[in-house]
C-alpha positions as CSV (number, residue, x, y, z in Angstrom):
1,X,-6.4,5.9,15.4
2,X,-8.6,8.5,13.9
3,X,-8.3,9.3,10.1
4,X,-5.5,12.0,9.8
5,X,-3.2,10.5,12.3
6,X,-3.1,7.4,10.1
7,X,-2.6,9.2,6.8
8,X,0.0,11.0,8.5
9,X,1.7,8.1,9.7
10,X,2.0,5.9,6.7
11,X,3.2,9.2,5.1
12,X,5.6,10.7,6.7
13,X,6.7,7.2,9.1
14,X,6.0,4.5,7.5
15,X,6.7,5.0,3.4
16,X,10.3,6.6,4.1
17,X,10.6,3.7,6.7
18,X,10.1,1.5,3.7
19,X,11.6,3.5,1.0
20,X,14.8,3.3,3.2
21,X,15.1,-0.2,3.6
22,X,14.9,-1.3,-0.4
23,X,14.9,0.8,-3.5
24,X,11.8,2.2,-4.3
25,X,9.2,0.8,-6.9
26,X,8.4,2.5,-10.0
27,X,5.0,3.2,-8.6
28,X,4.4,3.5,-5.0
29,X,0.9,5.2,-4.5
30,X,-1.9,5.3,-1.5
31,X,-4.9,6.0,-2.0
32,X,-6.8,6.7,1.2
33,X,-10.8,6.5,1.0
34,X,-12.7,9.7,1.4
35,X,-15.8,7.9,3.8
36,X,-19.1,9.6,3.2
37,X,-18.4,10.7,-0.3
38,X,-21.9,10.2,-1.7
39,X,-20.0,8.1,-4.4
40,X,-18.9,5.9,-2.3
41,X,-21.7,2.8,-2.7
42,X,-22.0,0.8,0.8
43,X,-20.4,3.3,2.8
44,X,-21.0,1.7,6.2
45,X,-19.8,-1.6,4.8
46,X,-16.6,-0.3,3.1
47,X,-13.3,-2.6,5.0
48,X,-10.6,-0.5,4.6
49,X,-9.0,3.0,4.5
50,X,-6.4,2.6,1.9
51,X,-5.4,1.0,-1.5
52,X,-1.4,1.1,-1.6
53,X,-0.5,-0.1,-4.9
54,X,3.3,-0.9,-6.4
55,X,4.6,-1.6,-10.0
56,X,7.3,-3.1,-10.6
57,X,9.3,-3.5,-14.2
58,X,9.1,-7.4,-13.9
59,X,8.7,-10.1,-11.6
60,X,11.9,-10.0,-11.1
61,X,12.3,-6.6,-10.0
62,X,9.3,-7.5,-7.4
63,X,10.9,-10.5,-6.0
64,X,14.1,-8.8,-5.6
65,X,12.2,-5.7,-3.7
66,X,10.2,-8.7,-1.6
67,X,13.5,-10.5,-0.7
68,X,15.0,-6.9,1.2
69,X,12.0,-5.6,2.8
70,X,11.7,-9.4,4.2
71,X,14.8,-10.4,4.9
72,X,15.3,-12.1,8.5
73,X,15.4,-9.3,10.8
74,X,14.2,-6.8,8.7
75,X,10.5,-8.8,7.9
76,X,9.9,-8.0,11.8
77,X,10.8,-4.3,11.6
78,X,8.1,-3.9,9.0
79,X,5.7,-5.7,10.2
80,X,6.4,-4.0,14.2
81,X,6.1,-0.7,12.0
82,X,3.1,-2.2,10.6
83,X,1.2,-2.8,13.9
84,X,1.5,0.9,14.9
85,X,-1.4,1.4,12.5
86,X,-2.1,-1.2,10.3
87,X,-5.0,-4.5,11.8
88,X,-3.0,-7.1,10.0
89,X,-6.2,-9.2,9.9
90,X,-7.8,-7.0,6.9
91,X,-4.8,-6.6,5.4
92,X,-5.1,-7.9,1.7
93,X,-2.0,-8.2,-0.9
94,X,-2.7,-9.6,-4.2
95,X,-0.7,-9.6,-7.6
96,X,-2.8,-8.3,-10.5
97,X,-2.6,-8.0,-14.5
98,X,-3.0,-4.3,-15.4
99,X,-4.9,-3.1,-18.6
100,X,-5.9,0.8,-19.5
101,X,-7.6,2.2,-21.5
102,X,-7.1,5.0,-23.7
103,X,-8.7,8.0,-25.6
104,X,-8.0,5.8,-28.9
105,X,-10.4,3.7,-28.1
106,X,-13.6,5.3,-29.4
């Protein structure tokens, strides 16, 4: 699958697939690389197309978002929607502790 017919799937199949199965998170962003940016370091070596990030208010609020978009007979909708254009072996998920900085800190 070339470049614009993935971005064009997750958008416009796959998020409101998602978005219709659970309510949707706070944040719920992709970020699709831009290969041969001459920013990008490692371009060649680069193993993936897209960072899709989503905030949640508490763990809570993630777990309960988890437990309906992989609930028994829904978990193998997703992940059938997922092999349309998603290679579920460098597929990464992780939990992570944000921090930002701002202007006040000079």
């Amino acid at each position: 699958m070339d470049v614009r017919d993935f971005v064009d799937y997750y958008e416009n199949k796959h998020v409101p697939f998602i978005c219709s199965l659970a309510p949707v998170p706070a944040v719920y962003k992709r970020s699709y690389l831009k290969r041969g940016d001459a920013l990008n370091m490692e371009d060649a070596a680069i193993g993936f197309d897209v960072v899709t990030e989503t905030v949640f208010p508490d763990r809570a609020a993630l777990q309960a978002w988890l437990g309906k978009i992989f609930a028994p007979g829904t978990r193998e909708r997703v992940f059938a929607d997922e092999e349309k254009f998603l290679d579920r072996s460098r597929y990464w998920a992780y939990v992570v502790e944000e921090r930002v900085t701002s202007e006040s800190c000079r």
